[in-house]
PyMOL Python script that loads the backbone (N, CA, C, O; Angstrom):
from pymol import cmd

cmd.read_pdbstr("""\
ATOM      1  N   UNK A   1    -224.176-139.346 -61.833  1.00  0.00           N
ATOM      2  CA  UNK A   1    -223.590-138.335 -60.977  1.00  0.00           C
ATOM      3  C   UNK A   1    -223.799-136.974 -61.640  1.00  0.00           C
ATOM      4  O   UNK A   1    -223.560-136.721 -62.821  1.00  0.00           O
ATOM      5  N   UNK A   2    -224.241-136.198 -60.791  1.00  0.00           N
ATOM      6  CA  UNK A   2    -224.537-135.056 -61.158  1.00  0.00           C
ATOM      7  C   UNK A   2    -222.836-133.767 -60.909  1.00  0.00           C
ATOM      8  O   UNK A   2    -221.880-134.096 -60.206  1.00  0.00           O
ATOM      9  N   UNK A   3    -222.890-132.882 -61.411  1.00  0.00           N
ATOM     10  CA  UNK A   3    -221.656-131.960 -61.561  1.00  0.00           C
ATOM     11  C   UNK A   3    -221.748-130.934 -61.147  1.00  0.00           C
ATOM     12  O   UNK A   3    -220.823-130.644 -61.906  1.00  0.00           O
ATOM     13  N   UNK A   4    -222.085-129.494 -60.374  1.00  0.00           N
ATOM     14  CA  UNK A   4    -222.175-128.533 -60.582  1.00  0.00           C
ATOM     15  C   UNK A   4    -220.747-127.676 -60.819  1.00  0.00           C
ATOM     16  O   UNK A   4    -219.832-128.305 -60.287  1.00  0.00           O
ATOM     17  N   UNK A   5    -220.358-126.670 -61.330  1.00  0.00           N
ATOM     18  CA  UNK A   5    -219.389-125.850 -62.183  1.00  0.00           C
ATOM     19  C   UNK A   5    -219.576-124.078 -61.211  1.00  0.00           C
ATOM     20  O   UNK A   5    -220.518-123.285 -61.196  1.00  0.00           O
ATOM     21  N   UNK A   6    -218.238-124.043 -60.534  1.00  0.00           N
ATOM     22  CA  UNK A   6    -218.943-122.536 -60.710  1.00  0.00           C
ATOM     23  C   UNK A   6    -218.588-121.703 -61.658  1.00  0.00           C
ATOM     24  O   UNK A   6    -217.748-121.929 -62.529  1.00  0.00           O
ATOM     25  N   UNK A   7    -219.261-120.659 -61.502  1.00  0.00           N
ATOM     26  CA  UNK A   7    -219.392-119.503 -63.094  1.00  0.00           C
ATOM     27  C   UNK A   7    -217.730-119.594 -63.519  1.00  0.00           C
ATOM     28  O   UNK A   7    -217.586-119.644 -64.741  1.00  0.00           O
ATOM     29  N   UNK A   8    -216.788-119.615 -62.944  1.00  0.00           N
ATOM     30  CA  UNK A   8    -215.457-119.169 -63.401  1.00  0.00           C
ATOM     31  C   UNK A   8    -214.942-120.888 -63.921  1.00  0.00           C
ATOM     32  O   UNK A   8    -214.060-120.796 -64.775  1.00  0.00           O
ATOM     33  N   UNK A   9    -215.157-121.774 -63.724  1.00  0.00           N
ATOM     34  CA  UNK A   9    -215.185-123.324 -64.446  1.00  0.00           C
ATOM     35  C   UNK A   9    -215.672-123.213 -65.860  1.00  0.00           C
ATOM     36  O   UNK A   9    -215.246-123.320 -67.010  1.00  0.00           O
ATOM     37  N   UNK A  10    -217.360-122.802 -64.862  1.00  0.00           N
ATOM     38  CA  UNK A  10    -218.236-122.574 -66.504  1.00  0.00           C
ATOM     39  C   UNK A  10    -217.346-122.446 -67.816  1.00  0.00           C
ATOM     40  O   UNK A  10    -217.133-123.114 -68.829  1.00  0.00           O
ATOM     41  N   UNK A  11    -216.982-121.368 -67.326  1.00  0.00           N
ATOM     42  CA  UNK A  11    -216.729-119.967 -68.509  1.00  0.00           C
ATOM     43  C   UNK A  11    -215.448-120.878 -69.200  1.00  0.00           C
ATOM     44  O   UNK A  11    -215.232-120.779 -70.408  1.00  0.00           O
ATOM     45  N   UNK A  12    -214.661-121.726 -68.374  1.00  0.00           N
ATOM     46  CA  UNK A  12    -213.444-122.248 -68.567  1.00  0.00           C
ATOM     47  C   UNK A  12    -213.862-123.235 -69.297  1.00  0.00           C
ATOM     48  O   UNK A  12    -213.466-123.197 -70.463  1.00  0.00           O
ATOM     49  N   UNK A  13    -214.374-123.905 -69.074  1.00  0.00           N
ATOM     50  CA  UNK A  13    -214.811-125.093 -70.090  1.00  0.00           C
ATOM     51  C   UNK A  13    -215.414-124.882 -71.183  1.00  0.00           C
ATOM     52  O   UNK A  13    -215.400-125.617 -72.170  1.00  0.00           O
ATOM     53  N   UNK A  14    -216.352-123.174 -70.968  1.00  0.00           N
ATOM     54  CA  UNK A  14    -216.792-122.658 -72.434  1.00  0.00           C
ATOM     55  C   UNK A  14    -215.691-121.942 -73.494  1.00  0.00           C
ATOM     56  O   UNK A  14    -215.839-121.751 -74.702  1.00  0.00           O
ATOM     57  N   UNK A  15    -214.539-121.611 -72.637  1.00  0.00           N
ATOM     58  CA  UNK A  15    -213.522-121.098 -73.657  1.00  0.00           C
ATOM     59  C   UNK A  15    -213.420-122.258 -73.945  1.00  0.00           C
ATOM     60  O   UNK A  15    -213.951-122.280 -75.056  1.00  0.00           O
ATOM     61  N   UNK A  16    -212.938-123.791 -73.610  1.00  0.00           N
ATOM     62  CA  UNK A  16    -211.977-124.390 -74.639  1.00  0.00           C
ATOM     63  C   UNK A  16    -212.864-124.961 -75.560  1.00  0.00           C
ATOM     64  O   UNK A  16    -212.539-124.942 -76.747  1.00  0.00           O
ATOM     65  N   UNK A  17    -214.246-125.618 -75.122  1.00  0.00           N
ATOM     66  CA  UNK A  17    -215.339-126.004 -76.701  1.00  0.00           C
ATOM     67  C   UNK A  17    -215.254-124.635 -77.703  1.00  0.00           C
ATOM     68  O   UNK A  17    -215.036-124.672 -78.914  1.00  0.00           O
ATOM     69  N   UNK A  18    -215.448-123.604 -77.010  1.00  0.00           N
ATOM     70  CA  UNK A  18    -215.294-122.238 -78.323  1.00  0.00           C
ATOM     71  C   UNK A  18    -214.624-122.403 -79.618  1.00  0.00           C
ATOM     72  O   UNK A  18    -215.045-122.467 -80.773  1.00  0.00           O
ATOM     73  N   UNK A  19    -213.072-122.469 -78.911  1.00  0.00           N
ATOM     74  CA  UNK A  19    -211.703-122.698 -79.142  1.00  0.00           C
ATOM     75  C   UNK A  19    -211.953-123.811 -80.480  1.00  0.00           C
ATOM     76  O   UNK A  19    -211.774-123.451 -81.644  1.00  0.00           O
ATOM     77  N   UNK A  20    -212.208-124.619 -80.263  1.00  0.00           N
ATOM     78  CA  UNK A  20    -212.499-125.754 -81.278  1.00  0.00           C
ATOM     79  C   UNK A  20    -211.931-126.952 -80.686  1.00  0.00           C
ATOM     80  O   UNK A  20    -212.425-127.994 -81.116  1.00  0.00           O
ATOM     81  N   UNK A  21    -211.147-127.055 -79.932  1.00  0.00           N
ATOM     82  CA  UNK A  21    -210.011-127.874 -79.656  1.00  0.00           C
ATOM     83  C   UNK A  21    -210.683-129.359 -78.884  1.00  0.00           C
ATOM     84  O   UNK A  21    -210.180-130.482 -78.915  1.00  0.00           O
ATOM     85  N   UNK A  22    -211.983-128.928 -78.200  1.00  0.00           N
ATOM     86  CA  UNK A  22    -212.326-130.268 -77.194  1.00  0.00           C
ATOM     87  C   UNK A  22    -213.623-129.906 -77.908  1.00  0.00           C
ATOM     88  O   UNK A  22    -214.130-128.847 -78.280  1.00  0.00           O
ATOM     89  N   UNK A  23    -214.053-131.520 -77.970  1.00  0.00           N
ATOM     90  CA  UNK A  23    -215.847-131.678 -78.744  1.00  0.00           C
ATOM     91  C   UNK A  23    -217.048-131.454 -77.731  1.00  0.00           C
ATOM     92  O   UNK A  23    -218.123-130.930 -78.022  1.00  0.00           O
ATOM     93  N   UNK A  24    -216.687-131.925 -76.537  1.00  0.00           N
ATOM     94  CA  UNK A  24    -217.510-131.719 -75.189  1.00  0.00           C
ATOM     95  C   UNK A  24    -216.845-131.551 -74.080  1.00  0.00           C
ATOM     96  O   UNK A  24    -215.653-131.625 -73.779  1.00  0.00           O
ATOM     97  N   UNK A  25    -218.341-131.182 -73.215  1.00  0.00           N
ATOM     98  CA  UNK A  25    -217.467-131.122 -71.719  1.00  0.00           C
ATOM     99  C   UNK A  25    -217.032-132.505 -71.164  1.00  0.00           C
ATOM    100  O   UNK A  25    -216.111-132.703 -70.370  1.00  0.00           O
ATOM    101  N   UNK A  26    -217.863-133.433 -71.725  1.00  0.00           N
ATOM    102  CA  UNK A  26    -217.216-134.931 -71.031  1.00  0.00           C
ATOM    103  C   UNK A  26    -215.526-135.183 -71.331  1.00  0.00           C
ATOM    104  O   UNK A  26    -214.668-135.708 -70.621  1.00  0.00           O
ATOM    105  N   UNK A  27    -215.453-134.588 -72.660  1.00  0.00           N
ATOM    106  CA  UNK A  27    -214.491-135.183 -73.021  1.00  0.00           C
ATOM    107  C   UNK A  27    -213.332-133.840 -72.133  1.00  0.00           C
ATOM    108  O   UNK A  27    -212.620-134.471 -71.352  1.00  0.00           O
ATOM    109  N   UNK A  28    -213.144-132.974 -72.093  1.00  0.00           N
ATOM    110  CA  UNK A  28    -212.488-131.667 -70.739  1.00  0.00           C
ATOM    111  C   UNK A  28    -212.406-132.717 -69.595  1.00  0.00           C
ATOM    112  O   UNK A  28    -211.322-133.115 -69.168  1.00  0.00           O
ATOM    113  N   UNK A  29    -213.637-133.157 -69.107  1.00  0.00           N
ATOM    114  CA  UNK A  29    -213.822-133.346 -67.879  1.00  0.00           C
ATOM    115  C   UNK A  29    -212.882-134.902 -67.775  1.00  0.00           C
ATOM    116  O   UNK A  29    -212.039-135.130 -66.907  1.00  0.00           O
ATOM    117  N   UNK A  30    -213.193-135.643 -68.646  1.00  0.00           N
ATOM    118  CA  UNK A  30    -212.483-136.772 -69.024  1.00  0.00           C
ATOM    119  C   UNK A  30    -210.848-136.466 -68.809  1.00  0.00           C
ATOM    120  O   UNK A  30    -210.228-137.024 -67.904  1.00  0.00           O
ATOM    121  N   UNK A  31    -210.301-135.649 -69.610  1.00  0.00           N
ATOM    122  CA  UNK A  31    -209.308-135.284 -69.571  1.00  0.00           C
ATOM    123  C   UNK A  31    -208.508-134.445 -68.329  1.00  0.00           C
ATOM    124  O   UNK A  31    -207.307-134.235 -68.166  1.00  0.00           O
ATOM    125  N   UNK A  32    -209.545-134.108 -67.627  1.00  0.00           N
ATOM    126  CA  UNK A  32    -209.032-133.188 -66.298  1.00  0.00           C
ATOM    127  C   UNK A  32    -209.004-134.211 -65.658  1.00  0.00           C
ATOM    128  O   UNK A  32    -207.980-134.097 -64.985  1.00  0.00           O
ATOM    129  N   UNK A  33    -209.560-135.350 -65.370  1.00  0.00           N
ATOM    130  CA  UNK A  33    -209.663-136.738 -64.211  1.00  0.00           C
ATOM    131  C   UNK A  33    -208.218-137.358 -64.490  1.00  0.00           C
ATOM    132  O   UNK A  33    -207.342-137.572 -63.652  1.00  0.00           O
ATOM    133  N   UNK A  34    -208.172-137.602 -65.892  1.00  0.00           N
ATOM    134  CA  UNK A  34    -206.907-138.144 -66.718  1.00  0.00           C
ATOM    135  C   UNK A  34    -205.506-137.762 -65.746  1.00  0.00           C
ATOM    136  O   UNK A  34    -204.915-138.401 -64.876  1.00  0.00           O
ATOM    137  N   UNK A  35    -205.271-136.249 -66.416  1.00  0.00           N
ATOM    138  CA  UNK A  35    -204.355-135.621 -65.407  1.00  0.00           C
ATOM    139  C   UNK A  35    -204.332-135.654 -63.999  1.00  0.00           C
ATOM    140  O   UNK A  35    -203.302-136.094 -63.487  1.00  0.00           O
ATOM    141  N   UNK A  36    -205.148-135.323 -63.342  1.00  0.00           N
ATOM    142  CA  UNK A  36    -205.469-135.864 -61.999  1.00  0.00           C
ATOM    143  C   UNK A  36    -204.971-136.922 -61.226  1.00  0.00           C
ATOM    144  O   UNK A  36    -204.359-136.799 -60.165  1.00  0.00           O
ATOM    145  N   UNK A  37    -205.304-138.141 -61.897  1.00  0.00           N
ATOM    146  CA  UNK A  37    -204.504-139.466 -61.607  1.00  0.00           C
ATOM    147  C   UNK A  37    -203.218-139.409 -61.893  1.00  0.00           C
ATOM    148  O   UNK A  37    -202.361-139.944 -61.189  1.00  0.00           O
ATOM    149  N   UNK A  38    -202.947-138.677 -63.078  1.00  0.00           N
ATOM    150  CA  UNK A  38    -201.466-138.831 -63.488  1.00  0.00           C
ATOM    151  C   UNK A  38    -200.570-137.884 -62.074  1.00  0.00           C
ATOM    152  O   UNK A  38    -199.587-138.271 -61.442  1.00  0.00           O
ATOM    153  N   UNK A  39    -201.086-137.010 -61.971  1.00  0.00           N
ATOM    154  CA  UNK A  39    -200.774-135.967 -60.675  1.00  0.00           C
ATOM    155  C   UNK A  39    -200.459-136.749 -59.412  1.00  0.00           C
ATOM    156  O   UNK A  39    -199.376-136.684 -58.831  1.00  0.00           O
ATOM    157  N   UNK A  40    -201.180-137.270 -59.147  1.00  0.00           N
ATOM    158  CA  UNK A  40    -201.510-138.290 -57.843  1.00  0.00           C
ATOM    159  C   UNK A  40    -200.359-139.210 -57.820  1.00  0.00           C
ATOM    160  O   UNK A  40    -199.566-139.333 -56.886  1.00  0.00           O
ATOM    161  N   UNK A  41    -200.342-139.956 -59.136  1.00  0.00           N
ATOM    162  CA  UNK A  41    -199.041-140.993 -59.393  1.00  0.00           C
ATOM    163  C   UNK A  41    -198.045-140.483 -58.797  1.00  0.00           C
ATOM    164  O   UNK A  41    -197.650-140.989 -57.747  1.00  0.00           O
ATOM    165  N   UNK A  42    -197.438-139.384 -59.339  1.00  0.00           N
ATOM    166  CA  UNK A  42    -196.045-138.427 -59.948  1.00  0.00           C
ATOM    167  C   UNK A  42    -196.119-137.938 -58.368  1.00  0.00           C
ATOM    168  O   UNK A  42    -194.976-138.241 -58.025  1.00  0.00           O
ATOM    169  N   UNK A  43    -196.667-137.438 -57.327  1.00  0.00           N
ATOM    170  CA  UNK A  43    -196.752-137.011 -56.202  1.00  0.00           C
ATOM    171  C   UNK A  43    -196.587-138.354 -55.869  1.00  0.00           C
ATOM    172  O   UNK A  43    -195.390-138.624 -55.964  1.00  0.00           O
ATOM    173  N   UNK A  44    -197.487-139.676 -55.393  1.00  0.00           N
ATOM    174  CA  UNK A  44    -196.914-140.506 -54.603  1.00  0.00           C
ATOM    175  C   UNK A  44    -195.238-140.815 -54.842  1.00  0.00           C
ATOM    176  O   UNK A  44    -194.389-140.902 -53.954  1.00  0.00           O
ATOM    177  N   UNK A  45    -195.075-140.925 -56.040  1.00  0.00           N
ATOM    178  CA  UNK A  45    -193.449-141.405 -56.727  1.00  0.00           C
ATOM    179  C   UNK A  45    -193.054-140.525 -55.872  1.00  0.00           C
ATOM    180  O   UNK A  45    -193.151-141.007 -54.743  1.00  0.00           O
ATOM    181  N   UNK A  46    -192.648-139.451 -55.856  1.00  0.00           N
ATOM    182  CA  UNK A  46    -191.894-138.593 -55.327  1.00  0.00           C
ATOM    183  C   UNK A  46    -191.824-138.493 -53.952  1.00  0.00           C
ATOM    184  O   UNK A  46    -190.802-138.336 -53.283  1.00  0.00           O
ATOM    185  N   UNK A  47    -193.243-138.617 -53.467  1.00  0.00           N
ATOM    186  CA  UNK A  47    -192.821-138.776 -51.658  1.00  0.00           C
ATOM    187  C   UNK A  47    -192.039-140.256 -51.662  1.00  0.00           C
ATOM    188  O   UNK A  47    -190.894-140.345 -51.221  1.00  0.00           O
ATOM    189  N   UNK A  48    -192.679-141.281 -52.138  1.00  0.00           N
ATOM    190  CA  UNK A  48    -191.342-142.460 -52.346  1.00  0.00           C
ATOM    191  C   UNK A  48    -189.982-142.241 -52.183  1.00  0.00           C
ATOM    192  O   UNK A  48    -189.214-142.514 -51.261  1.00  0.00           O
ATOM    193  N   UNK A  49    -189.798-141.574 -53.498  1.00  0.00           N
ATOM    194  CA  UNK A  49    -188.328-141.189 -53.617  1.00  0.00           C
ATOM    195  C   UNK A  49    -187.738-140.245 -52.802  1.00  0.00           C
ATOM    196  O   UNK A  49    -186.514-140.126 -52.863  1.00  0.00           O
ATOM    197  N   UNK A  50    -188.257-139.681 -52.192  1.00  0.00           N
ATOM    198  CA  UNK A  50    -187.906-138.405 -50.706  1.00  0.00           C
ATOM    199  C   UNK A  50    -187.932-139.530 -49.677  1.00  0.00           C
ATOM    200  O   UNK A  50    -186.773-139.530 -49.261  1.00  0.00           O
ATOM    201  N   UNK A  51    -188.417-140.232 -49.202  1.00  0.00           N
ATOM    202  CA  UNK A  51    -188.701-141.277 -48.232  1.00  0.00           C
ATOM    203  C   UNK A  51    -187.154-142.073 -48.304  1.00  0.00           C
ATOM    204  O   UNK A  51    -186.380-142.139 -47.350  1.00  0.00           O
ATOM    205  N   UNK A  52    -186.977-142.494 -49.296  1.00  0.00           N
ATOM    206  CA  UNK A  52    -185.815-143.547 -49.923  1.00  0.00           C
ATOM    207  C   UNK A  52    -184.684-142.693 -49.426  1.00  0.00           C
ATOM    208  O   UNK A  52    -183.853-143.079 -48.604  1.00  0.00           O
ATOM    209  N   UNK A  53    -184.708-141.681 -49.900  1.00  0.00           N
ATOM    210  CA  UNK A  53    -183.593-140.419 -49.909  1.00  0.00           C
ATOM    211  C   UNK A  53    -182.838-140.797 -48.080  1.00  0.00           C
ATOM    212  O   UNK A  53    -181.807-141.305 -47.642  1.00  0.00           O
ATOM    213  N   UNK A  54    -183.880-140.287 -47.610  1.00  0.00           N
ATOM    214  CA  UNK A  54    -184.165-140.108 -46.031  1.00  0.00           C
ATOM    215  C   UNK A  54    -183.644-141.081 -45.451  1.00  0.00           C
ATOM    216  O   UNK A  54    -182.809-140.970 -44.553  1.00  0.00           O
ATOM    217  N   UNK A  55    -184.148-142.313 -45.971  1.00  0.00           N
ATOM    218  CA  UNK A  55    -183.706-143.582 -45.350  1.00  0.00           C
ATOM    219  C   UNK A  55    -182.374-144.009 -45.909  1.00  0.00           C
ATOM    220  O   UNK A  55    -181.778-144.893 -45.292  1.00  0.00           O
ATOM    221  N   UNK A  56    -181.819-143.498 -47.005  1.00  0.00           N
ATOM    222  CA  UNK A  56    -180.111-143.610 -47.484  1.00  0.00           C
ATOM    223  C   UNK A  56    -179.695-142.760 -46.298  1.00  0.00           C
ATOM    224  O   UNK A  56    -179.204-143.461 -45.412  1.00  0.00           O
ATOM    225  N   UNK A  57    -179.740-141.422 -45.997  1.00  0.00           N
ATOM    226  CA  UNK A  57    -179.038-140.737 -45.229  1.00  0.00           C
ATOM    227  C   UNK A  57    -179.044-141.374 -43.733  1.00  0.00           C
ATOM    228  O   UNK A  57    -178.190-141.788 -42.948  1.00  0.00           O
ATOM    229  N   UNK A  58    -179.962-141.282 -43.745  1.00  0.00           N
ATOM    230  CA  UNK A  58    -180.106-141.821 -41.890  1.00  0.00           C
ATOM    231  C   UNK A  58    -179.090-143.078 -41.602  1.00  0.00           C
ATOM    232  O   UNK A  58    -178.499-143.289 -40.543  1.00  0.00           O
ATOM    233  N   UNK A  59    -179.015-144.084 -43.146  1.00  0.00           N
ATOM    234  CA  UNK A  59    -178.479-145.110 -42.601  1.00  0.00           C
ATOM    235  C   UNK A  59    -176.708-144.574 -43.066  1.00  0.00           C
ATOM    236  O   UNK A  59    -175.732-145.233 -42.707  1.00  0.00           O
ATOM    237  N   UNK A  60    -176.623-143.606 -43.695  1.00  0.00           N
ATOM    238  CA  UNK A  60    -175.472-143.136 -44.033  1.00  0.00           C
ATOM    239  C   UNK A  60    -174.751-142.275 -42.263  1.00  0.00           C
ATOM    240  O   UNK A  60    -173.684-142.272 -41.650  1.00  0.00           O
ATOM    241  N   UNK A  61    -175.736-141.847 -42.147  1.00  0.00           N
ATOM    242  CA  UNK A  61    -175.548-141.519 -40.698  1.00  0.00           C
ATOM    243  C   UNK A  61    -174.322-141.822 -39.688  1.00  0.00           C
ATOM    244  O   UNK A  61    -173.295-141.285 -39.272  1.00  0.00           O
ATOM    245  N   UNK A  62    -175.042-142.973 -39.557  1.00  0.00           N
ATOM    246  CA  UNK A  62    -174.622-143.994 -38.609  1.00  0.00           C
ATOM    247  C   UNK A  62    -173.287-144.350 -38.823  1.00  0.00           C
ATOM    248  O   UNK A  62    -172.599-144.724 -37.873  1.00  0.00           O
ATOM    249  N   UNK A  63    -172.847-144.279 -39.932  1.00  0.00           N
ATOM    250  CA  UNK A  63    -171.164-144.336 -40.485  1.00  0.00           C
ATOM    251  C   UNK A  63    -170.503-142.888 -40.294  1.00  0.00           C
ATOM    252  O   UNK A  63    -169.300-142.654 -40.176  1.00  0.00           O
ATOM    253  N   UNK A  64    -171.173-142.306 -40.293  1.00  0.00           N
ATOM    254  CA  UNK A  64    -170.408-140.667 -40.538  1.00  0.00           C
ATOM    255  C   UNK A  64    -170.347-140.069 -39.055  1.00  0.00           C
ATOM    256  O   UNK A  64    -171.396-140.199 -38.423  1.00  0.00           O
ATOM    257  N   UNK A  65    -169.309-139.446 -38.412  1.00  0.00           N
ATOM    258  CA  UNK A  65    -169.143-138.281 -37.376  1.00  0.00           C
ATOM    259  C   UNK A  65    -169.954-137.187 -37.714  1.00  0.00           C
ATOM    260  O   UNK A  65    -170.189-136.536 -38.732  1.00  0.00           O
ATOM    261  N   UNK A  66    -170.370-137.192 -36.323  1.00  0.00           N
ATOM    262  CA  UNK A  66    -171.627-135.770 -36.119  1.00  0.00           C
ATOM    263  C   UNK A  66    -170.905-134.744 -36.169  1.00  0.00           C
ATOM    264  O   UNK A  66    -169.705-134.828 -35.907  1.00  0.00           O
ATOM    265  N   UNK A  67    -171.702-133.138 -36.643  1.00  0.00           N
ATOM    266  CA  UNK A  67    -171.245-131.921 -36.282  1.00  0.00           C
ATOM    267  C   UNK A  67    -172.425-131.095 -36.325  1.00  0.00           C
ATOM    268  O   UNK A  67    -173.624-131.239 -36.564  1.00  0.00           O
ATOM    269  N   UNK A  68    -171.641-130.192 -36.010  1.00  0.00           N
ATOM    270  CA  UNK A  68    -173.077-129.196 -34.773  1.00  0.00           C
ATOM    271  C   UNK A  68    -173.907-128.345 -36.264  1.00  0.00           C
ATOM    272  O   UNK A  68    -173.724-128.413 -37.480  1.00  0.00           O
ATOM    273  N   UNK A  69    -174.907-127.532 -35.327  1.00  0.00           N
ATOM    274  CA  UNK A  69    -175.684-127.164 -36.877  1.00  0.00           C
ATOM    275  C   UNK A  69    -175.165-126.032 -37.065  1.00  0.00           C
ATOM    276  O   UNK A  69    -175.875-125.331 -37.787  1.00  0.00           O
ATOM    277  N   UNK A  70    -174.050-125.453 -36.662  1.00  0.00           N
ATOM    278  CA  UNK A  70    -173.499-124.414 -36.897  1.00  0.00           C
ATOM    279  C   UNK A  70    -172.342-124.428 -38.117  1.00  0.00           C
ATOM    280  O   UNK A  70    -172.000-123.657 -39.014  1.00  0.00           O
ATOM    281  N   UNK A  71    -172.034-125.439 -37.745  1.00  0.00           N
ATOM    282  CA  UNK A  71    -170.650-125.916 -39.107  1.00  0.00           C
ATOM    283  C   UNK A  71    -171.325-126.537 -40.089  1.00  0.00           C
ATOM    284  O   UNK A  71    -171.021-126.409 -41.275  1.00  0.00           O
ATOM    285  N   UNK A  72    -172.021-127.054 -39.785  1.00  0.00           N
ATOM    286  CA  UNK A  72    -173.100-127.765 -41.363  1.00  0.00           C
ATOM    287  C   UNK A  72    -173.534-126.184 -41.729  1.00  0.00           C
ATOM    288  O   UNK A  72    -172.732-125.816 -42.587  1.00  0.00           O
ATOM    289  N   UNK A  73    -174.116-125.514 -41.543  1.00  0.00           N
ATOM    290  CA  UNK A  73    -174.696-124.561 -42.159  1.00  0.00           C
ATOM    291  C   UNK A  73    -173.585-123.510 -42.430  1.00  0.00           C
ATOM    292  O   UNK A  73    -173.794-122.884 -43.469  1.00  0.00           O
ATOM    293  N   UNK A  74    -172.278-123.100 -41.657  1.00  0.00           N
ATOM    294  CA  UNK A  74    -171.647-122.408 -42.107  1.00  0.00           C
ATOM    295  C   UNK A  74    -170.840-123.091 -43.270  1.00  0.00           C
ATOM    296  O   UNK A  74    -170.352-122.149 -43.895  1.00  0.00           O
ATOM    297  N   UNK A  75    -170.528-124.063 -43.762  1.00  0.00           N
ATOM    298  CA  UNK A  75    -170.284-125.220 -44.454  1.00  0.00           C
ATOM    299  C   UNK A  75    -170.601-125.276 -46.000  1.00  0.00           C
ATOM    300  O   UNK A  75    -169.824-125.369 -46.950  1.00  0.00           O
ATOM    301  N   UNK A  76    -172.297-125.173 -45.953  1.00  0.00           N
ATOM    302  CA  UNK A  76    -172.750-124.696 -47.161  1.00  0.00           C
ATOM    303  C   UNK A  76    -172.745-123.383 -47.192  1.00  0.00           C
ATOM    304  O   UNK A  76    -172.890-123.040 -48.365  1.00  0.00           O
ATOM    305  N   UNK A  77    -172.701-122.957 -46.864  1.00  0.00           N
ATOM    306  CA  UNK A  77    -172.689-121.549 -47.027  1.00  0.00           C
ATOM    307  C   UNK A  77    -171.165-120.814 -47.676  1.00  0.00           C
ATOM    308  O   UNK A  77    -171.159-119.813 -48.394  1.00  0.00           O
ATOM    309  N   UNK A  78    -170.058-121.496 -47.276  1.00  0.00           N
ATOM    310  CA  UNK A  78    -169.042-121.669 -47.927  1.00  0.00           C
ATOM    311  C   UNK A  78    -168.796-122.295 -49.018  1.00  0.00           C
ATOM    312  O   UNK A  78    -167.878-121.799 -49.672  1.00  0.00           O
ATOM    313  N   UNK A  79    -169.375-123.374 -49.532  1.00  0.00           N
ATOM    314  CA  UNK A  79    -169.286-124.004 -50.831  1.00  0.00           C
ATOM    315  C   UNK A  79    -170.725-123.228 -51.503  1.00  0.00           C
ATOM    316  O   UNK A  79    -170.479-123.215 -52.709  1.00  0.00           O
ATOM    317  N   UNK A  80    -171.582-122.824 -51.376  1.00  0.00           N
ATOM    318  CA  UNK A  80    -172.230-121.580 -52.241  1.00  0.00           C
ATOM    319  C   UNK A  80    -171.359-120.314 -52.088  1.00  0.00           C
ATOM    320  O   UNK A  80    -171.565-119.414 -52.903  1.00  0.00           O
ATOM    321  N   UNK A  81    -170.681-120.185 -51.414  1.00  0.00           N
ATOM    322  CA  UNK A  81    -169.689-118.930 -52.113  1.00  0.00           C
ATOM    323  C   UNK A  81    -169.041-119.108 -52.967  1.00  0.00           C
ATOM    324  O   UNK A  81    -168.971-118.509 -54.040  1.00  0.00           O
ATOM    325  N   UNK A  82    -168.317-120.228 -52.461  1.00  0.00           N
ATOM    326  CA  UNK A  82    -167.369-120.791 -53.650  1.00  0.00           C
ATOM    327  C   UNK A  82    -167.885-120.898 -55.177  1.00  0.00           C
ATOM    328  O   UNK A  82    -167.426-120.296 -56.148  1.00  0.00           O
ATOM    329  N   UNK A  83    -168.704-121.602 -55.151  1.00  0.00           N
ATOM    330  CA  UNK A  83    -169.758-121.356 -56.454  1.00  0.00           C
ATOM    331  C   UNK A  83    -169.785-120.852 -57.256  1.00  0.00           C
ATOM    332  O   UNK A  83    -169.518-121.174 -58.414  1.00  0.00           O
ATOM    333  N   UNK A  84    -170.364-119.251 -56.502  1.00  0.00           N
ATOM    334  CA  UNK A  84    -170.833-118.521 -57.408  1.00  0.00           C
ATOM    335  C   UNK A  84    -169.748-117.581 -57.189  1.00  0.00           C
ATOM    336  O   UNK A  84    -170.211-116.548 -56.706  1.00  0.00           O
ATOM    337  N   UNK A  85    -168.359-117.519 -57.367  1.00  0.00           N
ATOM    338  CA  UNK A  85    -167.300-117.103 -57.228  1.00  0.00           C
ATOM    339  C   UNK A  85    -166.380-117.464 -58.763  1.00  0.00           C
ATOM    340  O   UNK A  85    -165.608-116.853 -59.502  1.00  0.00           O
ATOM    341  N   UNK A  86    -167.079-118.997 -58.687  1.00  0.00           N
ATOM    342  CA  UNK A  86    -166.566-119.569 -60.106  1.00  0.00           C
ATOM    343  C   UNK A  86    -167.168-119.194 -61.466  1.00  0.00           C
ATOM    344  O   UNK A  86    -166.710-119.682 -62.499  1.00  0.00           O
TER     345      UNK A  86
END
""", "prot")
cmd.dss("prot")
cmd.show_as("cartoon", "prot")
cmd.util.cbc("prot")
cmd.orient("prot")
């Protein structure tokens, strides 16, 4: 597989061999894929755990009395006063 870099990559991958710190670009490039996946993980987890969230409330729902979006929002808006009052 071939790679192309544009000039502002280039230059990025030529600061850190400069630097001393990385021996090649495989090994940058190695390491940028690395993170990448790790990124990908940590993002799926999290839509998971937002998903989970969602599905506690909804079923929390169903037990709890409705109110309009006027008192929910004036609501918090009262306990952030309160807050930052304290």
């Amino acid at each position: 597989m071939s790679i192309s870099l544009t000039p502002n990559q280039e230059r990025f991958v030529q600061n850190k061999l400069q630097a001393g710190k990385y021996c090649s670009a495989e090994e940058i490039l190695e390491i940028a894929l690395r993170l990448l996946d790790e990124y990908d993980r940590s993002e799926a987890k999290w839509v998971e755990d937002v998903r989970e969230k969602i599905d506690a409330a909804i079923e929390a729902s169903k037990y709890t009395a409705s109110i309009d979006g006027e008192t929910f929002v004036n609501d918090i808006l009262e306990r952030f006063h309160q807050a930052n009052q304290a």
